[in-house]
C-alpha positions as CSV (number, residue, x, y, z in Angstrom):
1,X,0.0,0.0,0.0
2,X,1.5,3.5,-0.9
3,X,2.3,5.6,1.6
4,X,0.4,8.8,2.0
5,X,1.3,12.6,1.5
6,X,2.8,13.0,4.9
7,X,5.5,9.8,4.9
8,X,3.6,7.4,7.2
9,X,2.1,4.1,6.2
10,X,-2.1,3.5,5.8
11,X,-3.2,1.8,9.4
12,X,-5.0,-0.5,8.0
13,X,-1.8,-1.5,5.9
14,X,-0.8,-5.2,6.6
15,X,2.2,-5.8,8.7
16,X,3.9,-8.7,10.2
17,X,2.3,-9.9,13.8
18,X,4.1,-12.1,16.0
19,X,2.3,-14.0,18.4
20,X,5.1,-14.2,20.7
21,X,6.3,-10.8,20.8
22,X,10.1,-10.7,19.9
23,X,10.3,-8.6,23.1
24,X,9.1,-11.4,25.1
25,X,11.5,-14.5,23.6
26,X,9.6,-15.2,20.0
27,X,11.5,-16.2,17.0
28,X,11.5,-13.7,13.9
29,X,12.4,-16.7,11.6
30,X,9.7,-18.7,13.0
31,X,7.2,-19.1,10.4
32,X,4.6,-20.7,13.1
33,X,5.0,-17.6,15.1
34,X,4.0,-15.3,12.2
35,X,0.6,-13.6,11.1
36,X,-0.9,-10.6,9.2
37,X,-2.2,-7.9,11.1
38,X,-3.7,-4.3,10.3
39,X,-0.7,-2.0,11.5
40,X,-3.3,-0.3,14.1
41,X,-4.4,-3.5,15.4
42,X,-0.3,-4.6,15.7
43,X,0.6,-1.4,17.3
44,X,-2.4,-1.7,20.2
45,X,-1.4,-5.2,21.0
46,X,1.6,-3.9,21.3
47,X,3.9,-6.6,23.4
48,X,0.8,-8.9,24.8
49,X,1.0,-12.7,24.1
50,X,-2.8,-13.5,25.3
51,X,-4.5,-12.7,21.9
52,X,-7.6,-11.7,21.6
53,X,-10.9,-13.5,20.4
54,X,-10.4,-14.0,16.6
55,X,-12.0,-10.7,15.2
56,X,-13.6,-11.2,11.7
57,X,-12.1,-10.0,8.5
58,X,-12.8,-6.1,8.0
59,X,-13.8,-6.8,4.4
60,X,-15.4,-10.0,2.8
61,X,-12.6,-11.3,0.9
């Protein structure tokens, strides 16, 4: 997704979730520990390994 006039990425723009935050001991070459995330939705997780209920898709793909 292209950035936007002011430098900074979309936030619903995909990005790389772990589910065991590096932070807190998980892999980055783990592909197990590895999801795709809406960049809002990463950053408000932020270091948390409980995940949430599984929301539904925000578009009907």
């Amino acid at each position: 997704m292209p950035a936007n006039v002011d430098g900074r990425r979309h936030p619903l723009a995909f990005t790389l979730d772990h589910l065991v935050p590096l932070s807190r001991g998980g892999d980055l070459l783990d592909p197990a520990d590895a999801r795709s995330a809406h960049r809002r939705c990463n950053s408000s997780r932020g270091n948390r390994t409980a995940p949430r209920p599984q929301q539904r898709a925000s578009r009907r793909w």
